[in-house]
C-alpha positions as CSV (number, residue, x, y, z in Angstrom):
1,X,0.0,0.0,0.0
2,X,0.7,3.8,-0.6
3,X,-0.3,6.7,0.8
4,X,0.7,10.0,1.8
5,X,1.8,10.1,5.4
6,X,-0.1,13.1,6.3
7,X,-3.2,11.3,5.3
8,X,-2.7,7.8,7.1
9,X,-0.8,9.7,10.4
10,X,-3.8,11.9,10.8
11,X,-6.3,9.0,10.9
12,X,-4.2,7.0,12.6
13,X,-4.3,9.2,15.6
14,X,-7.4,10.0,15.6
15,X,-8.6,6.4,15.4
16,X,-5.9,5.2,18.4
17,X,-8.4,6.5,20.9
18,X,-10.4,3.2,20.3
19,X,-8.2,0.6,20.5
20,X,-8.1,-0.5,24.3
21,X,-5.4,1.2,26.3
22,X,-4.4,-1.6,28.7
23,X,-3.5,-3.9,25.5
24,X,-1.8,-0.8,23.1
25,X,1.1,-3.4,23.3
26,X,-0.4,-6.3,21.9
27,X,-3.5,-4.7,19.2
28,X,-3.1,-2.5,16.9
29,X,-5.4,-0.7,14.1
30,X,-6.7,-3.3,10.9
31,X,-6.4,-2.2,7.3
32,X,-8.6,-3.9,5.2
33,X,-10.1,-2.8,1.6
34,X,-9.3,0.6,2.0
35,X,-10.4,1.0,5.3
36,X,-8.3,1.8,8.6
37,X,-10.2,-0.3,11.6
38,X,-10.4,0.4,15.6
39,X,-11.8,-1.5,18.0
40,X,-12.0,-1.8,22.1
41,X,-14.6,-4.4,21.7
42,X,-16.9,-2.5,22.7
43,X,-16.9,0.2,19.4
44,X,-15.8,-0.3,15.9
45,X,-14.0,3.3,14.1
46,X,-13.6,2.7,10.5
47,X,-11.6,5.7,8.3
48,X,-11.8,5.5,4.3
49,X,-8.2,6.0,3.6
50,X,-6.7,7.5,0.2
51,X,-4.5,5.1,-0.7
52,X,-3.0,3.2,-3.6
53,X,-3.9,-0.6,-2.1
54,X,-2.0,-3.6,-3.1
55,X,-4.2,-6.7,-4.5
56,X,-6.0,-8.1,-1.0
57,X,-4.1,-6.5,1.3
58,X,-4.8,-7.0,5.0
59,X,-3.0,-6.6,7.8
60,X,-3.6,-4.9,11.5
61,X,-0.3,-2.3,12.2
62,X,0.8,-2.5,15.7
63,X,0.1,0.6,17.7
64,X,4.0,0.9,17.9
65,X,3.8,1.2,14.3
66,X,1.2,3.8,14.5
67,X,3.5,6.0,16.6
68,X,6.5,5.3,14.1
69,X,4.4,6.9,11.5
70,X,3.1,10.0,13.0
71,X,7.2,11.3,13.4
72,X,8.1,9.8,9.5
73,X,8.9,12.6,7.4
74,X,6.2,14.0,4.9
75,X,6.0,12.3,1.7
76,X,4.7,9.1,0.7
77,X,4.4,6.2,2.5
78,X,4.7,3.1,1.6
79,X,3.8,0.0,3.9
80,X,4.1,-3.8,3.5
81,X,2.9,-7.2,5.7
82,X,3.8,-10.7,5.7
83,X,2.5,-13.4,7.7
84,X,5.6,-12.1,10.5
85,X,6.6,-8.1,9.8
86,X,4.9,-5.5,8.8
87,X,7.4,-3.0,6.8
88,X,7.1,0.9,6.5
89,X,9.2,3.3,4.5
90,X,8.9,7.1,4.1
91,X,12.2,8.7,2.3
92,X,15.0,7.1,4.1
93,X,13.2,6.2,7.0
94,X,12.7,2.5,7.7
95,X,10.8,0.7,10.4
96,X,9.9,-3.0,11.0
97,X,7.2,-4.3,13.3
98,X,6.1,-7.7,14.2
99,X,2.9,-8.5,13.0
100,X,-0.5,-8.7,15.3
101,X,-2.5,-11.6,14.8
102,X,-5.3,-10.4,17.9
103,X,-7.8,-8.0,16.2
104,X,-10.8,-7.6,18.9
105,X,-14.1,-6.3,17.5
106,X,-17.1,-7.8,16.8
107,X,-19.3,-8.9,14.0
108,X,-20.1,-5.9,11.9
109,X,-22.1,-7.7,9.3
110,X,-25.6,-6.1,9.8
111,X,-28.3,-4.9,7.5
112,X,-28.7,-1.4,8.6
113,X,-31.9,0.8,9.0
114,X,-31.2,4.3,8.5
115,X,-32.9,6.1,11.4
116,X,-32.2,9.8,10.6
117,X,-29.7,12.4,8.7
118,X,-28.9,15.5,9.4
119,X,-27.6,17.4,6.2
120,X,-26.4,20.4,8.6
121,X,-24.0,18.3,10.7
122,X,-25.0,20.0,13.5
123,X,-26.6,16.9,15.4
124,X,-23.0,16.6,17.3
125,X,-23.6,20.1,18.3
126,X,-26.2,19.8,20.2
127,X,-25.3,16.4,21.6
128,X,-22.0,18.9,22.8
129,X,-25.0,20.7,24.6
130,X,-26.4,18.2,26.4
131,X,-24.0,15.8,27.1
132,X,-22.3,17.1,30.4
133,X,-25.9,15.9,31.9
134,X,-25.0,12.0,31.6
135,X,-23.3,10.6,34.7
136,X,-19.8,9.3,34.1
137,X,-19.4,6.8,37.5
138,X,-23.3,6.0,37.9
139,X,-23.5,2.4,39.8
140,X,-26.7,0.0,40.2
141,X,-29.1,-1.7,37.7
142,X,-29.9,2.2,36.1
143,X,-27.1,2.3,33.1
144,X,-29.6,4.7,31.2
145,X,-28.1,7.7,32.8
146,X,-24.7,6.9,31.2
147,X,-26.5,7.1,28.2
148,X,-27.8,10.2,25.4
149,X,-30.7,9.9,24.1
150,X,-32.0,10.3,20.4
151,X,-35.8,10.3,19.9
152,X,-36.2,11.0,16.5
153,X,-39.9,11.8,14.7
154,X,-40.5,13.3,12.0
155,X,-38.6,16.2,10.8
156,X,-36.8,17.3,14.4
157,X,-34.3,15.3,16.2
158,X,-34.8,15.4,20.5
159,X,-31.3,14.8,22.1
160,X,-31.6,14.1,25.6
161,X,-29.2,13.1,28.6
162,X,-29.8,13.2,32.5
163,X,-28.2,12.0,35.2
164,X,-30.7,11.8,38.2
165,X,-30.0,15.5,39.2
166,X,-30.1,17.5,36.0
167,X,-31.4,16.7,32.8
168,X,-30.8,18.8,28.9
169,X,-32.7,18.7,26.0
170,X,-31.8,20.2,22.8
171,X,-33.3,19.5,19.2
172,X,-32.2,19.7,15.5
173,X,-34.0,19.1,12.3
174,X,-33.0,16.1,10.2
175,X,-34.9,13.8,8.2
176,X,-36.0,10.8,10.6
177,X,-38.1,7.5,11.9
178,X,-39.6,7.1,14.7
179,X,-37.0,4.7,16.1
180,X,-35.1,6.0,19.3
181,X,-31.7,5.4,20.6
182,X,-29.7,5.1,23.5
183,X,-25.7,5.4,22.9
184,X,-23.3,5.6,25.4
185,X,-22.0,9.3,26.5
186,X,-18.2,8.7,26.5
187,X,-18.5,6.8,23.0
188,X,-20.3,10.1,21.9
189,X,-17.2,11.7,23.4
190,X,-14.7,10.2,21.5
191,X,-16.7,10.3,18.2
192,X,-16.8,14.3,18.7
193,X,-13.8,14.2,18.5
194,X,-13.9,12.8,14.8
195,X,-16.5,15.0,13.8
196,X,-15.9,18.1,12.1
197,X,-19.3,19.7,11.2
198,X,-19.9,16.9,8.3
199,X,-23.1,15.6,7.6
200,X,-24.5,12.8,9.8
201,X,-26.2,9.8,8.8
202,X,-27.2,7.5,12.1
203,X,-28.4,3.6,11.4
204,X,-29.4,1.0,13.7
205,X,-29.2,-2.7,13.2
206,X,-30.3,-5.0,16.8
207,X,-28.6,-3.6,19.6
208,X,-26.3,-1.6,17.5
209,X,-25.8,1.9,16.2
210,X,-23.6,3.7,13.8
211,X,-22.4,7.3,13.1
212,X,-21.9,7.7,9.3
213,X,-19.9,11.6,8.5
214,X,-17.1,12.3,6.1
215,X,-14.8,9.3,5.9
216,X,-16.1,7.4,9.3
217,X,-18.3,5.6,10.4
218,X,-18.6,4.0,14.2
219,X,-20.7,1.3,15.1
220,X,-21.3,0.9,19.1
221,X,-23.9,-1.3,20.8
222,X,-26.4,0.9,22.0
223,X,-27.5,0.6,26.5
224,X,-30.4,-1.6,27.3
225,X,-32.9,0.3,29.9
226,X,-36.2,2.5,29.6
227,X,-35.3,5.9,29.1
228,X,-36.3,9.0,31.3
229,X,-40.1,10.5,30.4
230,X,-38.2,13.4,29.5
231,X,-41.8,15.1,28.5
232,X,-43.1,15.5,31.2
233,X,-39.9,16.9,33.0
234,X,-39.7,19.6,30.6
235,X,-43.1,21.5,31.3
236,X,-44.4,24.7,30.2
237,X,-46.0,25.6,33.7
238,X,-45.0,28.8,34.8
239,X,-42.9,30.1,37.2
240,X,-43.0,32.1,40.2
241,X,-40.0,34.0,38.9
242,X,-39.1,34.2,34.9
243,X,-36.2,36.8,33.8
244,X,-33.1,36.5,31.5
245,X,-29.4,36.1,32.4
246,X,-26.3,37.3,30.6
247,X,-24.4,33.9,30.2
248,X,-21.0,35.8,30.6
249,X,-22.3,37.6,33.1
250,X,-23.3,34.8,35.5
251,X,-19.8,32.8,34.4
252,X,-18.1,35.6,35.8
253,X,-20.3,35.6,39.1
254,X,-19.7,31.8,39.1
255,X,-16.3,31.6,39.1
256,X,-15.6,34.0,41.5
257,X,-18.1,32.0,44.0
258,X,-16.1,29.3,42.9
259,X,-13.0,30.2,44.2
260,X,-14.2,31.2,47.1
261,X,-15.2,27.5,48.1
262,X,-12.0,26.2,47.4
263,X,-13.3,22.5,46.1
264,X,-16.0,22.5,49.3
265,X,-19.1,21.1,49.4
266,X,-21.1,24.2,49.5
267,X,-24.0,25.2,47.8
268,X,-24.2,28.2,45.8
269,X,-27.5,30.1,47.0
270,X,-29.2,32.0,44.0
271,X,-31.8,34.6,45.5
272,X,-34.5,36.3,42.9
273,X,-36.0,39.3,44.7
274,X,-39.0,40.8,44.0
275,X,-37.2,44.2,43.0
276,X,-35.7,42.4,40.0
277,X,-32.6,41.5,41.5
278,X,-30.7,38.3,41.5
279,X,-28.2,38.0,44.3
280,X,-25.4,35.1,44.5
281,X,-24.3,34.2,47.6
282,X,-21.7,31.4,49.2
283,X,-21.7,31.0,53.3
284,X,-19.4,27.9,54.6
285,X,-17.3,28.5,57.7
286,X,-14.4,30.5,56.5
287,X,-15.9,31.7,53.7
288,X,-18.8,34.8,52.7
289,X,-19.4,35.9,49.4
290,X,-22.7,37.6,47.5
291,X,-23.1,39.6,44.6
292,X,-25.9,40.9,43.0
293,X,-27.4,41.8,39.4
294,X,-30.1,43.4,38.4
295,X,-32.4,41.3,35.9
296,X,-35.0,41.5,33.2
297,X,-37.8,39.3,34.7
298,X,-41.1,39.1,36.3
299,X,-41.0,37.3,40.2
300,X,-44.1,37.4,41.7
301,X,-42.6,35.5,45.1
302,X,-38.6,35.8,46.6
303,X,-37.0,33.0,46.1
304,X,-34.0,31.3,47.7
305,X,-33.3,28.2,45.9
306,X,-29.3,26.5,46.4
307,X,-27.6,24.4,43.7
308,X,-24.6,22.8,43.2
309,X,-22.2,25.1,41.7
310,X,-20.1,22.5,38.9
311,X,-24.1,21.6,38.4
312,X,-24.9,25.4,37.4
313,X,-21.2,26.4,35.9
314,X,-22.1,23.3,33.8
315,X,-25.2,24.3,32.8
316,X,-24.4,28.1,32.2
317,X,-21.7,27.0,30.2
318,X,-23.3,24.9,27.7
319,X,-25.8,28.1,26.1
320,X,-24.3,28.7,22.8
321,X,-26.7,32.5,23.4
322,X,-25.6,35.1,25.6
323,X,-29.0,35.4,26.6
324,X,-30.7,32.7,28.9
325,X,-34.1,32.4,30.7
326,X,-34.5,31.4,33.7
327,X,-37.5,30.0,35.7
328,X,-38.0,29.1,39.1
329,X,-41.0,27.4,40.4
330,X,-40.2,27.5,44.2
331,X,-37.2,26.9,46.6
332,X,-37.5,22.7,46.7
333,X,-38.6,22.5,43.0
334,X,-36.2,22.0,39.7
335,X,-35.3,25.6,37.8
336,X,-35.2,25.7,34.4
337,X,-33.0,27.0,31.8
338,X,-33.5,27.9,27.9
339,X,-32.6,29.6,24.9
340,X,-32.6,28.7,21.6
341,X,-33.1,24.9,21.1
342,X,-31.6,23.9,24.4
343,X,-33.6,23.5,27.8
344,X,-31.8,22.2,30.9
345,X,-33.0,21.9,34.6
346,X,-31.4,21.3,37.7
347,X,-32.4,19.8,41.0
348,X,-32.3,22.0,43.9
349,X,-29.2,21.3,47.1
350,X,-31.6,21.0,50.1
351,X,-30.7,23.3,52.8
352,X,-31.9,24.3,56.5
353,X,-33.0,27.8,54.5
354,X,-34.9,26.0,52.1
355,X,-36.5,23.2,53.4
């Protein structure tokens, strides 16, 4: 096979991140009919390479080999197997590699349904939105909350994760069926990392799933579990106090709490006055802090409400819009958040003030 470096190195690297760490010594990443494989045995990562292939070349180069060829020399490549080595040369640089016979994936074979596309490629986007909701060390029977959620009808794509104490939905248009699913939110992680705006085609076939854009496609098995009613989290009932918030604003406000806490378990109190003003404060034993801002709102009631401040810096942070709304429906209830196409809400810290 030939190919420019640049072109294999790149994809190379960017498919590394699925081959399973503990056994980089002994796996590697299969080439097969033009396609660059990874697997953890868990997901499958499959790049289209530009290549010149030999006749029925295949062969898996060892992750050593991987890191051989990202430092070659620009130029074109050109890279060779047999049954024990697997040969590389770039210009005068030459590097031999003992073959790997272990590839671990699994059977990829499947007659696919295609379950939507998005011709924008922003369906990543708002899965960026959304995804800081799914828990990353949840234990017990519920794996759902490790999960995002795609329920797609229609001509509008509902993306959905929650963790138990916050939950996001965001939606995008895109042609679809009605035929949910459930991926895992660290595979989504790595397979942002892939994406680069592309159109997105998503399949399912059984238990599985895959990701179509540019030249990849990723096939995961999707998590077994119901799903959260999401629907009927997300009302339109209104609140006792509704006004807008500058994202940066409140960032700023945040941060500054933030480091006043000094990684302590301490609530951050938000207080909405009924003279339009929405005061921060922070009270642990060495520590006092409030600052206020004056808002663009209706409050009918003052409300003290406390939340977790990663949960809210999260949350703030994920609004693409400067401009948020914000309602709260009493001190012990969930507030909600939304602009745009995004909608999150987050489960109050119970306190002796607001109990």
């Amino acid at each position: 096979m030939k190919v420019e470096k640049v072109e294999i190195a790149t994809k190379l690297k960017k498919l590394k991140g699925f081959v399973k760490a503990e056994k980089e010594t002994v796996s590697g990443i299969l080439y097969k009919d033009g396609m660059l494989i990874a697997s953890d045995g868990e997901v499958i990562a499959k790049a289209a390479l530009e290549c010149q292939p030999a006749m029925d070349e295949t062969f898996v180069i060892p992750i050593a080999a991987v890191n051989f060829i990202d430092k070659l020399p620009q130029g074109t490549a050109e890279i060779t197997a047999d049954k024990s080595t697997v040969k590389i040369k770039c210009g005068k640089a030459k590097g031999t590699f003992a073959t790997v016979s272990d590839f671990e994936g699994f059977d990829d074979e499947s007659k696919w349904t295609a379950v939507f596309s998005d011709e924008n490629g922003e369906i990543f986007e708002r899965i960026k939105e959304v995804i800081h909701c799914s828990s990353k060390d949840a234990n017990g029977s519920n794996v759902t909350v490790k999960g995002v959620y795609f329920d797609t009808l229609g001509e509008k794509a509902s993306i959905v994760a929650c963790d138990g104490f916050r939950a996001a939905v965001s939606h995008c248009k895109c042609l679809s069926e009605a035929k949910p699913i459930l991926a895992l939110a660290a595979t989504l992680q790595k397979i942002m990392s892939l994406h680069n705006g592309e159109p997105t085609e998503v399949f399912t076939s059984g238990n599985k799933a895959m990701f179509k854009f540019g030249d990849y496609e990723i096939i995961t098995k999707q998590l077994s579990g119901t799903f959260l009613d999401y629907k009927k989290i997300f009302t339109a009932e209104p609140g006792k106090a509704v006004f807008n918030i500058s994202r940066s604003g409140a960032l700023d406000i945040l941060n500054r709490a933030e480091a006043c806490i000094s990684g302590a378990k301490v609530p951050v109190m938000l207080t909405a006055s009924e003279d339009k003003t929405v005061t921060f404060s922070v009270l642990s034993a060495t520590t006092e802090f409030n600052e206020s801002i004056e808002i663009d709102g209706v409050i009918t009631d003052t409300i003290e409400i406390a939340f977790n401040p990663k949960y809210l810096i999260d949350c703030v942070k994920a609004f693409p819009k400067e401009q948020i709304k914000m309602t709260l429906y009493g001190p012990t209830r969930f507030a909600m958040f939304s602009a745009g196409e995004l909608q999150q809400i987050i489960l109050p810290v119970r306190t002796r003030r607001n109990k």
